[in-house]
MOPAC internal coordinates of N, CA, C and O (Angstrom, degrees):
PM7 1SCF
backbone

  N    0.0000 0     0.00 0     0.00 0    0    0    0
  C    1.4369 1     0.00 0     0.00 0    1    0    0
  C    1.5208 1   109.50 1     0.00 0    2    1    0
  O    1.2310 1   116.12 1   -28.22 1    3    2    1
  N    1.3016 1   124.97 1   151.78 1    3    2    1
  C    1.3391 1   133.45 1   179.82 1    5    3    2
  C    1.1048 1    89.68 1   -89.50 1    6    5    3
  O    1.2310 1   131.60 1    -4.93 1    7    6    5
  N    1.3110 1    95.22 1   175.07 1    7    6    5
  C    1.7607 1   119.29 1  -168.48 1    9    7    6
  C    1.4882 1    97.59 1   -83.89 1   10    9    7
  O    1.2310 1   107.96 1   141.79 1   11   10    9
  N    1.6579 1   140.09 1   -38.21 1   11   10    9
  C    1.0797 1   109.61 1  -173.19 1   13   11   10
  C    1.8683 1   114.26 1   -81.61 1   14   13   11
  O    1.2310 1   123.84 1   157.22 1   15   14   13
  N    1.2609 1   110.24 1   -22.78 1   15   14   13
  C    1.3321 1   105.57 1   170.92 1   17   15   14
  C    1.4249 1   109.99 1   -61.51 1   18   17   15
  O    1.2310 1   114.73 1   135.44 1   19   18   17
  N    1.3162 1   127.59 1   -44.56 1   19   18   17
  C    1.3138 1   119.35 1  -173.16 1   21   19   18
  C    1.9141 1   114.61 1   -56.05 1   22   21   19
  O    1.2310 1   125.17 1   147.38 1   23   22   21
  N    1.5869 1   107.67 1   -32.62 1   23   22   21
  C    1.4567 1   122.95 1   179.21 1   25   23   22
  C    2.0690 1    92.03 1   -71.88 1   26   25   23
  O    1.2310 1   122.73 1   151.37 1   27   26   25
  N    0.6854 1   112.38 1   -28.63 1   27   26   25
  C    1.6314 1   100.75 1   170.13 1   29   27   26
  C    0.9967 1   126.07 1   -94.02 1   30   29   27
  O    1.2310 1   125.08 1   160.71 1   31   30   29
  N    1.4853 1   107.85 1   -19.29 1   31   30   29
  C    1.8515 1    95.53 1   164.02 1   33   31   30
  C    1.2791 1   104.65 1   -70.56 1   34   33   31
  O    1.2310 1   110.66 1   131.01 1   35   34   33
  N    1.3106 1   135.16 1   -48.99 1   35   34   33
  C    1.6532 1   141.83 1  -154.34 1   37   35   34
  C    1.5322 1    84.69 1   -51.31 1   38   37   35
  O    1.2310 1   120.65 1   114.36 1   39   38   37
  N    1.8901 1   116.35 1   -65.64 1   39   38   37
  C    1.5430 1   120.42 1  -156.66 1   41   39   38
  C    1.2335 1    95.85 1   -62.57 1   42   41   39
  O    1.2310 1    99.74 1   134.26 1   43   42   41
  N    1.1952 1   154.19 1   -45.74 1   43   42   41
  C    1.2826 1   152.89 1  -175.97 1   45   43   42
  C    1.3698 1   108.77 1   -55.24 1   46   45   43
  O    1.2310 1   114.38 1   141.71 1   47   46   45
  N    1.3430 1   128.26 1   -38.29 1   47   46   45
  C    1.4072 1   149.80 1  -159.10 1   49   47   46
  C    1.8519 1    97.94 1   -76.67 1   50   49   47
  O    1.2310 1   121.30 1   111.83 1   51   50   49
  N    1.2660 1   115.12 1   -68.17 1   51   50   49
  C    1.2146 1   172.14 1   128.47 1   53   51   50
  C    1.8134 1    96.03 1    10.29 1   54   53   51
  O    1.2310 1   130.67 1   109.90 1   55   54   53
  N    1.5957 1    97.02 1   -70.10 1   55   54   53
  C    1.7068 1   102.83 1   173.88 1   57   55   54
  C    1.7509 1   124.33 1   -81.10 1   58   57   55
  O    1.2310 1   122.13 1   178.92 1   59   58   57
  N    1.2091 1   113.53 1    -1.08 1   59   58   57
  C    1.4138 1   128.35 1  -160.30 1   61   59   58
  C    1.5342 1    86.09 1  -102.21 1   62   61   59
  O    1.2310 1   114.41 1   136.47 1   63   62   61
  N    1.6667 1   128.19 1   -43.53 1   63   62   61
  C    1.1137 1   122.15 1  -161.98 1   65   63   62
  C    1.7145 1   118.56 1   -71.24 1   66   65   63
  O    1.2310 1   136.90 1   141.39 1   67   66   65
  N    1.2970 1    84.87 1   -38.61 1   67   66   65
  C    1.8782 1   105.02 1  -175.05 1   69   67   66
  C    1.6355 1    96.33 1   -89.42 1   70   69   67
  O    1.2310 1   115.30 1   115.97 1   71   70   69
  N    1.3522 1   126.53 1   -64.03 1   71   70   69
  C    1.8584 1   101.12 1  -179.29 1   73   71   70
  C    1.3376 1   108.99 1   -95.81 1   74   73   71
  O    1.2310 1   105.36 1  -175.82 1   75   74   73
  N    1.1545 1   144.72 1     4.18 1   75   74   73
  C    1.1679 1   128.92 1   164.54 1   77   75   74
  C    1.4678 1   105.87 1   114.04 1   78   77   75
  O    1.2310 1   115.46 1   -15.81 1   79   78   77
  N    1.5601 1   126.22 1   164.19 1   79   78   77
  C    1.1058 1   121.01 1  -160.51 1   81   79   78
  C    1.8113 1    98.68 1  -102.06 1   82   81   79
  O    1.2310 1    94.83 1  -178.64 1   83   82   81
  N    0.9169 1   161.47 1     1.36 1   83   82   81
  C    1.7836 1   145.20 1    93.58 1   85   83   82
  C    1.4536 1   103.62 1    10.22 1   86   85   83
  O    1.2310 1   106.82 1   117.04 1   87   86   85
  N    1.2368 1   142.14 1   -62.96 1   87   86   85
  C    1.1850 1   137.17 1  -176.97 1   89   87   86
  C    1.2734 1   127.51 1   -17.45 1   90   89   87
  O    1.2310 1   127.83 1   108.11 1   91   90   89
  N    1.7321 1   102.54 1   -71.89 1   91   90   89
  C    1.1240 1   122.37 1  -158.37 1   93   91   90
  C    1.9878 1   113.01 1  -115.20 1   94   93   91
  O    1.2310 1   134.93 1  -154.92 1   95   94   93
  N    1.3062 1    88.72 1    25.08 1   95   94   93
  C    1.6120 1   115.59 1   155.02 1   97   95   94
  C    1.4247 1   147.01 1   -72.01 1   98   97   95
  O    1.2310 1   106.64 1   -97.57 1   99   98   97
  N    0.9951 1   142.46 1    82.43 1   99   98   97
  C    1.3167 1   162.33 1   172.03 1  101   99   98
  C    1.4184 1   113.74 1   -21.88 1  102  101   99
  O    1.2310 1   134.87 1   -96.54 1  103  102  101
  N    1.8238 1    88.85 1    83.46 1  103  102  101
  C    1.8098 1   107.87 1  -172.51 1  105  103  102
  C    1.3788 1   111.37 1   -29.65 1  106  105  103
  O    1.2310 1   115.61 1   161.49 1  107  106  105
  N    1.4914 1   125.93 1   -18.51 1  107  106  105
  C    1.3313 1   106.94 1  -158.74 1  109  107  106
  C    1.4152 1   114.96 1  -106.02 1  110  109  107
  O    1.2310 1   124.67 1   159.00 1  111  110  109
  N    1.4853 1   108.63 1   -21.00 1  111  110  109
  C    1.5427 1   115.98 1   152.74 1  113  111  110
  C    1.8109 1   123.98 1   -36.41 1  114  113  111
  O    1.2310 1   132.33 1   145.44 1  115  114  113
  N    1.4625 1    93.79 1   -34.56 1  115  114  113
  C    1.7714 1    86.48 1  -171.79 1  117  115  114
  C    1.9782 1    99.82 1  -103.63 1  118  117  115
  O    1.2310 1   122.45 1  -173.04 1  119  118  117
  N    1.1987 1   112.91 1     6.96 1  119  118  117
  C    1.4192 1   110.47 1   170.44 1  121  119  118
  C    1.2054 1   124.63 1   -82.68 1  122  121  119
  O    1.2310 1   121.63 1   -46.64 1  123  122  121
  N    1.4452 1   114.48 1   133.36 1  123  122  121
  C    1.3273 1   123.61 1  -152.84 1  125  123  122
  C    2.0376 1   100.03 1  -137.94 1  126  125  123
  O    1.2310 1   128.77 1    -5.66 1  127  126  125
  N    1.1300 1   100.71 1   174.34 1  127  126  125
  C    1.7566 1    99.92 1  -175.68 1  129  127  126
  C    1.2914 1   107.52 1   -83.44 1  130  129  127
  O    1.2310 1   106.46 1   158.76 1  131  130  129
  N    1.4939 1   142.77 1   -21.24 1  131  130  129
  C    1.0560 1   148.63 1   146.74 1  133  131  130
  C    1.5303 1   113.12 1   -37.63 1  134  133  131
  O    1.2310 1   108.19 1    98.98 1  135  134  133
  N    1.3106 1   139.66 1   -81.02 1  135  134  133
  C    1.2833 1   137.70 1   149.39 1  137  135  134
  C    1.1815 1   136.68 1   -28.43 1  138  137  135
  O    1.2310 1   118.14 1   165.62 1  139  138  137
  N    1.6027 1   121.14 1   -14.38 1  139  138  137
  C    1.1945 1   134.36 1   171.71 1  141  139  138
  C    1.4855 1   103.18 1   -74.75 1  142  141  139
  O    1.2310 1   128.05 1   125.51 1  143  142  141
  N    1.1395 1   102.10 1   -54.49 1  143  142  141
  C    1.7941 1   121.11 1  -166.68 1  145  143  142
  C    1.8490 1   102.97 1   -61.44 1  146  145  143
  O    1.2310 1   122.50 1   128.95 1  147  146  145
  N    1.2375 1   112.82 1   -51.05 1  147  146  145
  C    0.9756 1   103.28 1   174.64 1  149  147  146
  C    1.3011 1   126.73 1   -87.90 1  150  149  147
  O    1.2310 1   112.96 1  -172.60 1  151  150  149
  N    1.3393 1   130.90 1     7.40 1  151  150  149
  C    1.5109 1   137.96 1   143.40 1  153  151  150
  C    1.5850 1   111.63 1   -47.82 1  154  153  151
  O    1.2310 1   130.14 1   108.45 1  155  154  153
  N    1.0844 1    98.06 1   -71.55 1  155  154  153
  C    1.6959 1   106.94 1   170.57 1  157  155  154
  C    1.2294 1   128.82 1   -29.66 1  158  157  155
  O    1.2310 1   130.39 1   119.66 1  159  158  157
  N    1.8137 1    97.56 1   -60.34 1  159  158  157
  C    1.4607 1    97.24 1   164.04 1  161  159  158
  C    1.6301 1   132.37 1   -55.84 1  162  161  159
  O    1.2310 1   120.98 1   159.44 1  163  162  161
  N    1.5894 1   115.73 1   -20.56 1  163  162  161
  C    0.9540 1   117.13 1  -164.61 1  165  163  162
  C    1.5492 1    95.69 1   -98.89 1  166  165  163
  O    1.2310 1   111.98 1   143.70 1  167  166  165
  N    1.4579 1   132.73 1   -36.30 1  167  166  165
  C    1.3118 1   111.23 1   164.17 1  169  167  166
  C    1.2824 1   132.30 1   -76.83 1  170  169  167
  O    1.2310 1   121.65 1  -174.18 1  171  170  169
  N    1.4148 1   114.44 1     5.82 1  171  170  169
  C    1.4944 1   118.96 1   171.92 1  173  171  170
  C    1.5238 1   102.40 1   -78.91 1  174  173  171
  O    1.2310 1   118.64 1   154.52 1  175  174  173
  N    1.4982 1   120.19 1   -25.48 1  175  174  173
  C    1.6000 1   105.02 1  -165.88 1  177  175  174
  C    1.3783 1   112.37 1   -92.76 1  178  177  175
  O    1.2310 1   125.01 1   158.46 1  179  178  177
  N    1.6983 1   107.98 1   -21.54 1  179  178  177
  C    1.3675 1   122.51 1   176.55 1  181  179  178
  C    1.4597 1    98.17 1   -63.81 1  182  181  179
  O    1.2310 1   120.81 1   148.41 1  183  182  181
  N    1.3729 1   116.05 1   -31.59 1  183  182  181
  C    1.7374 1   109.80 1  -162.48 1  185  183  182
  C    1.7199 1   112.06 1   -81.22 1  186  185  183
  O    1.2310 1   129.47 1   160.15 1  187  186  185
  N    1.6236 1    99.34 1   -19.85 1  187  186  185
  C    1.5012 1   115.21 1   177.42 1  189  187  186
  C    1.8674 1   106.06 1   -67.44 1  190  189  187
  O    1.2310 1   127.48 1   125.47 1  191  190  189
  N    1.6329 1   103.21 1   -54.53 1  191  190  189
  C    0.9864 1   122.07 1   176.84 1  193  191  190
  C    1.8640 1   126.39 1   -42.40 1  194  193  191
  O    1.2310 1   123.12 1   141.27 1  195  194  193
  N    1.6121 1   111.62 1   -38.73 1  195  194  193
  C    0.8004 1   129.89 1  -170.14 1  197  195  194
  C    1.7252 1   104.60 1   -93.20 1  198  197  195
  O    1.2310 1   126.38 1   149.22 1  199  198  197
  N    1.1566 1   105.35 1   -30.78 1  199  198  197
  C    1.6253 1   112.99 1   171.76 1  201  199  198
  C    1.2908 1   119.73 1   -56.12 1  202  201  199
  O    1.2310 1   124.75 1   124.40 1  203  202  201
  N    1.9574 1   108.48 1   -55.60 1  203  202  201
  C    1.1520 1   118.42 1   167.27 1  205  203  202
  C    1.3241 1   117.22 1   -37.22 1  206  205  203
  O    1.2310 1   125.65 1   118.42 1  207  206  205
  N    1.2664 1   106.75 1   -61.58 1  207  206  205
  C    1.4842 1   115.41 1  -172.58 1  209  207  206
  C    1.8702 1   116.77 1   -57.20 1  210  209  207
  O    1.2310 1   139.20 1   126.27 1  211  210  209
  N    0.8155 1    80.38 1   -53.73 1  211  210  209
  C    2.0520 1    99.20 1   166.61 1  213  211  210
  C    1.7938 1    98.80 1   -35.52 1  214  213  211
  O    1.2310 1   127.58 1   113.92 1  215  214  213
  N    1.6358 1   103.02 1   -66.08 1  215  214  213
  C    1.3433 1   102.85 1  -171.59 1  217  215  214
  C    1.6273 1   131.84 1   -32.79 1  218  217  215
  O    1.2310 1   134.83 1   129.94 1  219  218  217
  N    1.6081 1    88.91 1   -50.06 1  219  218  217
  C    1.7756 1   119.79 1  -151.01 1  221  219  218
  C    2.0341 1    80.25 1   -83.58 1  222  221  219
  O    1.2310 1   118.28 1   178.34 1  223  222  221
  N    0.9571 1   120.89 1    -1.66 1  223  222  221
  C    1.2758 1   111.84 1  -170.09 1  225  223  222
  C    1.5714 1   115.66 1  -108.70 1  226  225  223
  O    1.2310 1   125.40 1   169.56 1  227  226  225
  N    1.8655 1   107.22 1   -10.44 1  227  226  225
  C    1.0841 1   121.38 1   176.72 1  229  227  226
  C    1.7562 1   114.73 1   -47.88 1  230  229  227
  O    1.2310 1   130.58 1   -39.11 1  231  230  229
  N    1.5527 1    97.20 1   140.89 1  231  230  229
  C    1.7966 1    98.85 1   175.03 1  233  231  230
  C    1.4279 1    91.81 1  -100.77 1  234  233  231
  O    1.2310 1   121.58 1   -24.81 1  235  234  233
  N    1.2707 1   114.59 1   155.19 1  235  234  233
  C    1.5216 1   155.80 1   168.04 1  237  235  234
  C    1.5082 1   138.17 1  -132.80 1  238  237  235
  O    1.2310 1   118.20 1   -83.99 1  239  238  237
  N    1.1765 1   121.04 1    96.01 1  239  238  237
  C    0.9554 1   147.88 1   154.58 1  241  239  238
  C    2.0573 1   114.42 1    -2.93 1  242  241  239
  O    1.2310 1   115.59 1  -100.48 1  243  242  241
  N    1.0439 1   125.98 1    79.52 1  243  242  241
  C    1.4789 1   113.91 1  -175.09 1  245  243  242
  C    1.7308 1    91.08 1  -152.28 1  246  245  243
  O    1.2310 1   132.47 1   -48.04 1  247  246  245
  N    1.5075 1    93.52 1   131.96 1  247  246  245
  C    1.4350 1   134.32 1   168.81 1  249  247  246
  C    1.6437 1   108.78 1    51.04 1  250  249  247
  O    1.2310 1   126.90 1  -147.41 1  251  250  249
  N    1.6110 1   104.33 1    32.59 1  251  250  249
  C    1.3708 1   110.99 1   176.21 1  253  251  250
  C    1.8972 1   106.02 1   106.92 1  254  253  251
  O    1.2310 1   129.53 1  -169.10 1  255  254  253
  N    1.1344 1    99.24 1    10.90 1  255  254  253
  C    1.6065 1   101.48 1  -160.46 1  257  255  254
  C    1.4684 1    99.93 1  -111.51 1  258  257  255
  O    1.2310 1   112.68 1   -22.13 1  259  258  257
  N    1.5852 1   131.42 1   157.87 1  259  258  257
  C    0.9985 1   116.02 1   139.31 1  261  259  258
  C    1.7182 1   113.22 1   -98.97 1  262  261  259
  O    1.2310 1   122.00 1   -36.37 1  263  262  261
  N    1.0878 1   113.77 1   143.63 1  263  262  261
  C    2.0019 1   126.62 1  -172.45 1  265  263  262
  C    1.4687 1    95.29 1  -128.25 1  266  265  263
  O    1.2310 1   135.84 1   -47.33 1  267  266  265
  N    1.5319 1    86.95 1   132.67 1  267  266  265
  C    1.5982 1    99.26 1   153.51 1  269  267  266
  C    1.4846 1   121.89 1   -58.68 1  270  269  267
  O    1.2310 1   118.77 1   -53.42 1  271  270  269
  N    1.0425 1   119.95 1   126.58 1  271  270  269
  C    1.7600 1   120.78 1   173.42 1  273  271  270
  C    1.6227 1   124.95 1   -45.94 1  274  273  271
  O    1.2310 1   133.40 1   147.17 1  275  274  273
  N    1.2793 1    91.71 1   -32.83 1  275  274  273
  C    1.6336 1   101.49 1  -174.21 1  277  275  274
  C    1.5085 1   107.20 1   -74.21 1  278  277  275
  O    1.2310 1   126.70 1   141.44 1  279  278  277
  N    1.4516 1   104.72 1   -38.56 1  279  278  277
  C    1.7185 1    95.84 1   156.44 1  281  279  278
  C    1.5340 1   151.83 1   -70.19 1  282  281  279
  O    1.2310 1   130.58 1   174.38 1  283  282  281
  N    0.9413 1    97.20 1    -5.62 1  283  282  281
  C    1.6429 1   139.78 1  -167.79 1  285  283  282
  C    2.2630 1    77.87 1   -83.11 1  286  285  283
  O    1.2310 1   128.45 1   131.48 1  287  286  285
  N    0.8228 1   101.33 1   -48.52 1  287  286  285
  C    1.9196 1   101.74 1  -168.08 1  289  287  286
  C    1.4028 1   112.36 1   -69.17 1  290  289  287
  O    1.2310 1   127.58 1   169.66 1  291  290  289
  N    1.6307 1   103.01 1   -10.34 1  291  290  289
  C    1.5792 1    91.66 1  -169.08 1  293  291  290
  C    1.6947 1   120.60 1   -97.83 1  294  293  291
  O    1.2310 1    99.31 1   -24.53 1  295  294  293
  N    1.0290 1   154.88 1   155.47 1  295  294  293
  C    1.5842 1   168.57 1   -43.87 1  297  295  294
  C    1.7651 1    84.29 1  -166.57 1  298  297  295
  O    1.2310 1   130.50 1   103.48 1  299  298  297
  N    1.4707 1    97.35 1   -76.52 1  299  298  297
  C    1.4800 1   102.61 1  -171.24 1  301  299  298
  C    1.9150 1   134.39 1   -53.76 1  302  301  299
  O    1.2310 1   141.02 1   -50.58 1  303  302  301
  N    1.2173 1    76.82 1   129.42 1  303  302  301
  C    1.5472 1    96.11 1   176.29 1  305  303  302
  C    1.5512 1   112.54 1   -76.52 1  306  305  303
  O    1.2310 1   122.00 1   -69.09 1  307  306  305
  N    1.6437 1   113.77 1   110.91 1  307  306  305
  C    1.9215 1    99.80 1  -165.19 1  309  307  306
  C    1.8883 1    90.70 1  -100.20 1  310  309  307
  O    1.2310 1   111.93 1   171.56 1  311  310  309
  N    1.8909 1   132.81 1    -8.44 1  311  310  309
  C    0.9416 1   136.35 1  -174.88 1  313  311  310
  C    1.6263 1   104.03 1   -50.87 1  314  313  311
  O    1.2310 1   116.54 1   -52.42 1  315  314  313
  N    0.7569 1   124.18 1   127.58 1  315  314  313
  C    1.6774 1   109.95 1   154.48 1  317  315  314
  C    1.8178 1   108.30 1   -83.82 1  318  317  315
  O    1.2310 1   114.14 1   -34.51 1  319  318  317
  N    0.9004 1   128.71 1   145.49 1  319  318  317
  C    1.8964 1   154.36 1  -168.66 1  321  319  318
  C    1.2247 1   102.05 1   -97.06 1  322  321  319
  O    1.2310 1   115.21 1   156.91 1  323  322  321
  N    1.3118 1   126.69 1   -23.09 1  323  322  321
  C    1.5735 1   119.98 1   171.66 1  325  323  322
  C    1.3487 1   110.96 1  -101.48 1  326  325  323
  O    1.2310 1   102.61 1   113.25 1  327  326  325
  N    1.0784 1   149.48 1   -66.75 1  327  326  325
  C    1.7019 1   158.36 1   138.91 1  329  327  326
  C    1.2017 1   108.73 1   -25.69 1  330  329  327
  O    1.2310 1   107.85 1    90.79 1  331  330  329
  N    1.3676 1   140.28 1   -89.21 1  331  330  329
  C    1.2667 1   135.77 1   168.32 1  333  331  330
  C    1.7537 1    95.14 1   132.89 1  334  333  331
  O    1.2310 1   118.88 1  -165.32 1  335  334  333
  N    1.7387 1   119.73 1    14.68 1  335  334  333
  C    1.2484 1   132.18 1   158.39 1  337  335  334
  C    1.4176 1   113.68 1   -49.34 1  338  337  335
  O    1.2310 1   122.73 1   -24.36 1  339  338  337
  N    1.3992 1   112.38 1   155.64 1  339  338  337
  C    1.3476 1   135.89 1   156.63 1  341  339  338
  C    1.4230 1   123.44 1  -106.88 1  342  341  339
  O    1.2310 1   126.27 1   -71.79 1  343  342  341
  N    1.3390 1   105.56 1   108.21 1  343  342  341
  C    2.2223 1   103.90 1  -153.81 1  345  343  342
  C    2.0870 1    86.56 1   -95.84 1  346  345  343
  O    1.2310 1   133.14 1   -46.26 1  347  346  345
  N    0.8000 1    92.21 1   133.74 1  347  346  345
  C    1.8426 1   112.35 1   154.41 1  349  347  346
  C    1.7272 1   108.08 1   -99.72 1  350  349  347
  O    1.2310 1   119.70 1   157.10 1  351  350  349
  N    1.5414 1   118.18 1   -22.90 1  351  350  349
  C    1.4233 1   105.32 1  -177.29 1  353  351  350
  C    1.5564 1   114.33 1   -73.53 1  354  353  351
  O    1.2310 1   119.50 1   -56.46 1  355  354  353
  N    1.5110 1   118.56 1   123.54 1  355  354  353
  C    1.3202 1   101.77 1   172.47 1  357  355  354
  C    1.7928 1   123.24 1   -74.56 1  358  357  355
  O    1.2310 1   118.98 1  -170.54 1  359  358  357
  N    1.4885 1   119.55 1     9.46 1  359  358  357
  C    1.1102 1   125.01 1   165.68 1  361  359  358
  C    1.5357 1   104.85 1   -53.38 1  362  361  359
  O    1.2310 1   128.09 1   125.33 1  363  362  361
  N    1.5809 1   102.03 1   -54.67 1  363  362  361
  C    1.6375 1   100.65 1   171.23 1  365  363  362
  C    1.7642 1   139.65 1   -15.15 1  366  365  363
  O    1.2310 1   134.77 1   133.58 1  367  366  365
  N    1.4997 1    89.04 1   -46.42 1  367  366  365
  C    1.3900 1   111.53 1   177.90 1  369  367  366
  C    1.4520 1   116.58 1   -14.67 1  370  369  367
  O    1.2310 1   136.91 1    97.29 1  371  370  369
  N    1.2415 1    84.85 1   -82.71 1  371  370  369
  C    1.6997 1   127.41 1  -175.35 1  373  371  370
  C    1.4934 1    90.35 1   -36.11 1  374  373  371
  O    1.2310 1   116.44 1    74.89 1  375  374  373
  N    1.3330 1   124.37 1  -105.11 1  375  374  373
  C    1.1607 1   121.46 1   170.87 1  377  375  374
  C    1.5182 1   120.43 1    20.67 1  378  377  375
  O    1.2310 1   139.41 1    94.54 1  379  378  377
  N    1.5847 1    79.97 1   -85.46 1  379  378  377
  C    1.7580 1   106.37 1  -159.85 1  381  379  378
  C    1.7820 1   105.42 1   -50.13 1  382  381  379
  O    1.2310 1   118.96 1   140.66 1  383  382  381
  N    1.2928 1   119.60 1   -39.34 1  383  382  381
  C    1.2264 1   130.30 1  -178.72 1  385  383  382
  C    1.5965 1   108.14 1   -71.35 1  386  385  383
  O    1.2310 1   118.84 1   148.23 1  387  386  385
  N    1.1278 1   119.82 1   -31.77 1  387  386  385
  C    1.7182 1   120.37 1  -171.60 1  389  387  386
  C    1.0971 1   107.54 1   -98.29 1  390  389  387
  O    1.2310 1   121.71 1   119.26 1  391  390  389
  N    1.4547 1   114.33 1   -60.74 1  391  390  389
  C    1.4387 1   108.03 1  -164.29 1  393  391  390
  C    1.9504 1   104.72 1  -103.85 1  394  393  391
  O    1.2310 1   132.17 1   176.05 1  395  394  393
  N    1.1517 1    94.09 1    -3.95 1  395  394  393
  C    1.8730 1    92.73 1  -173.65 1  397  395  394
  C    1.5735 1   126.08 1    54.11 1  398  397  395
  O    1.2310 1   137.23 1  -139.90 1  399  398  397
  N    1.8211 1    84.23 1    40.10 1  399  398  397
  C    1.7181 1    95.01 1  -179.69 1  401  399  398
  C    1.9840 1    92.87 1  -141.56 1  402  401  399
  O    1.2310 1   119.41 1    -1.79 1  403  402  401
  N    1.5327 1   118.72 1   178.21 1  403  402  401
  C    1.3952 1   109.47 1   169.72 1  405  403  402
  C    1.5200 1   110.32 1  -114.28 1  406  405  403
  O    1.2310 1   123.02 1     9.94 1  407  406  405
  N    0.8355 1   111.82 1  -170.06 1  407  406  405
  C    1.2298 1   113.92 1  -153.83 1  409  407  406
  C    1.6414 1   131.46 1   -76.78 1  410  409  407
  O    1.2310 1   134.47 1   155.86 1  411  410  409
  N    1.2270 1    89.62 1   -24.14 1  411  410  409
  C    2.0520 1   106.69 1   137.77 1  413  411  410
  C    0.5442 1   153.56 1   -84.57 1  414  413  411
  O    1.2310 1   125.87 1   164.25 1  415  414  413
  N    1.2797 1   106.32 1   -15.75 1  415  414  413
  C    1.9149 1   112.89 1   148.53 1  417  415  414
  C    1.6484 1   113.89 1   -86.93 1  418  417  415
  O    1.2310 1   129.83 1   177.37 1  419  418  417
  N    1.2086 1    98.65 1    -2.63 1  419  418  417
  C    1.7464 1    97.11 1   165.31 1  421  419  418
  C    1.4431 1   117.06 1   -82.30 1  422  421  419
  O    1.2310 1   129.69 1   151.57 1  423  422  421
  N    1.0467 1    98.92 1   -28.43 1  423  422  421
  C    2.0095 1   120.30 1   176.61 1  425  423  422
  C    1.1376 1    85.79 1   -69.18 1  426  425  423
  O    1.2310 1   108.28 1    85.98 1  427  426  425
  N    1.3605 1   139.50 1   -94.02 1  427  426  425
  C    1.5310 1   134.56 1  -149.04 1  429  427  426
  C    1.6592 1   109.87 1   -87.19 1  430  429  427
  O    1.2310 1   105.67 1   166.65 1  431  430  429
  N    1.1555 1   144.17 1   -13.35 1  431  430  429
  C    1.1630 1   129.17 1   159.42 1  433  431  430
  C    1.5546 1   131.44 1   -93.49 1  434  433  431
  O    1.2310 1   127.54 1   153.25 1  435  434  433
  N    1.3038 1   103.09 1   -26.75 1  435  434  433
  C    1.7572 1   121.62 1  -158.03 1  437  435  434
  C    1.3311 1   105.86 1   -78.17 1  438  437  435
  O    1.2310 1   129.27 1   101.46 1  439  438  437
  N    1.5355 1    99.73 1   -78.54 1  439  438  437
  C    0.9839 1   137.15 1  -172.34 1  441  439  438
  C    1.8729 1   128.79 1   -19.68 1  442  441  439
  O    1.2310 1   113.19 1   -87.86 1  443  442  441
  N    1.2374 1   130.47 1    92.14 1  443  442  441
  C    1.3333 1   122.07 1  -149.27 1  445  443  442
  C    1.8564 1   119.67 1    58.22 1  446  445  443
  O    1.2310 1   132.50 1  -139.03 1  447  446  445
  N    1.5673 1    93.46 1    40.97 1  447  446  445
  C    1.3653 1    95.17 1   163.31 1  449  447  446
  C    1.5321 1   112.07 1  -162.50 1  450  449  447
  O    1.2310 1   125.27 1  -154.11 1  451  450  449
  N    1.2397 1   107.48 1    25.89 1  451  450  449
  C    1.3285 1   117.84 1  -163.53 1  453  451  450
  C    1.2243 1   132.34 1   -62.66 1  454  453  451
  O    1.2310 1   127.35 1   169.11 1  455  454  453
  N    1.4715 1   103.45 1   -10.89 1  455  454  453
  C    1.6970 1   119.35 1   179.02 1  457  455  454
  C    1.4790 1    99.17 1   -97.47 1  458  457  455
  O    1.2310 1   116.63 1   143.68 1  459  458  457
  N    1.2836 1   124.01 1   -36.32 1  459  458  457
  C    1.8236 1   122.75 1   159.28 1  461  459  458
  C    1.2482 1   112.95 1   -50.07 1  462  461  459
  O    1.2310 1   109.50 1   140.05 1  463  462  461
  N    1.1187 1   137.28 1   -39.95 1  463  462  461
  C    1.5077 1   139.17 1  -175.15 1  465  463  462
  C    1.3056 1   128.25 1   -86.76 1  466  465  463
  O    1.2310 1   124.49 1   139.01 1  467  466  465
  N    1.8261 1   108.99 1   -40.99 1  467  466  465
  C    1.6193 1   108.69 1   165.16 1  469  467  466
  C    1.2109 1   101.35 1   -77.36 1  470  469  467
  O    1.2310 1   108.65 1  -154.76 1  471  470  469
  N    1.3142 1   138.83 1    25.24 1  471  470  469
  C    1.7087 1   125.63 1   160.88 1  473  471  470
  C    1.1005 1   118.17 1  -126.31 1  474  473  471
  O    1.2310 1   129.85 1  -155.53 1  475  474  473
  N    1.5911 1    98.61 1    24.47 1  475  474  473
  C    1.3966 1   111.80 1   160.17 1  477  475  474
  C    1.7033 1   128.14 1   119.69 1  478  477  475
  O    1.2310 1   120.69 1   154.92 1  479  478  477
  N    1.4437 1   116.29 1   -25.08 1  479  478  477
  C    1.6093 1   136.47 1   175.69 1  481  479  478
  C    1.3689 1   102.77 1   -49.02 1  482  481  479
  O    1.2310 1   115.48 1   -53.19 1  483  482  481
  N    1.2707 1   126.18 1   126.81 1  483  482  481
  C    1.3708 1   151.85 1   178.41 1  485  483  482
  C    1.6708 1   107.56 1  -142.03 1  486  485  483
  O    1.2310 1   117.70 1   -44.85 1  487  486  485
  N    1.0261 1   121.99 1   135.15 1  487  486  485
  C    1.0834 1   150.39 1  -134.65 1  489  487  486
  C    2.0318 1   107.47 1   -97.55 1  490  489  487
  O    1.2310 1   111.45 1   -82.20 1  491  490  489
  N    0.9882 1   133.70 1    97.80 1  491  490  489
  C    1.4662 1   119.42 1  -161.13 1  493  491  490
  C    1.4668 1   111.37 1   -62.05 1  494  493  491
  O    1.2310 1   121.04 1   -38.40 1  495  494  493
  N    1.4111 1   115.61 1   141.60 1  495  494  493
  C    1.2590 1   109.82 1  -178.14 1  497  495  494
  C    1.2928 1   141.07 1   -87.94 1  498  497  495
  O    1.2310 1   120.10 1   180.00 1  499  498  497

């Protein structure tokens, strides 16, 4: 034996002792058509899985923008109706839910007039 085979029997020797001799076994000896089948199955669902995910990650094209798709699904309105902004701040929120303006037009329109405004006053443009 050459010297590097002999350094692989030792490591082989070496790895059999500490994890056991399964270790250093030749996956394909214990493969069978049963295990095949369910390999398959299991990368077919990962591949579903990964699709999904792919999907929700799609960009889209809207009002000059590219957007993630997955945002495109959600409830909230980020436009403000008085300005005609697009808010990323979620301070916005608040706003947007109460008064249905953002948060600078709550500063300059709302603000100490709030019973004028939930009864309807909007601001000419």
């Amino acid at each position: 034996m050459s010297r590097d085979q002999d350094y692989i029997a030792k490591l082989e020797r070496a790895i059999t002792q500490k994890y056991g001799s399964k270790t250093i076994d030749n996956p394909h000896a214990t493969w069978d058509e049963q295990k095949e089948k369910a390999y398959i199955a299991q990368s077919q669902e990962e591949q579903r899985k990964f699709s999904k995910i792919a999907e929700t990650k799609d960009k889209v094209e809207q009002e000059g923008f590219l957007i993630n798709k997955k945002l495109l699904t959600r409830d909230a309105n980020r436009t403000c109706p008085v300005c005609k902004t697009y808010s990323f701040h979620p301070q916005d929120d608040l706003y947007m839910n109460k008064f249905e303006c953002c948060q600078t037009c709550y500063i300059a329109w709302v603000e100490g007039r709030e019973e004028r405004w939930l009864g309807g006053w909007r601001p000419k443009q």
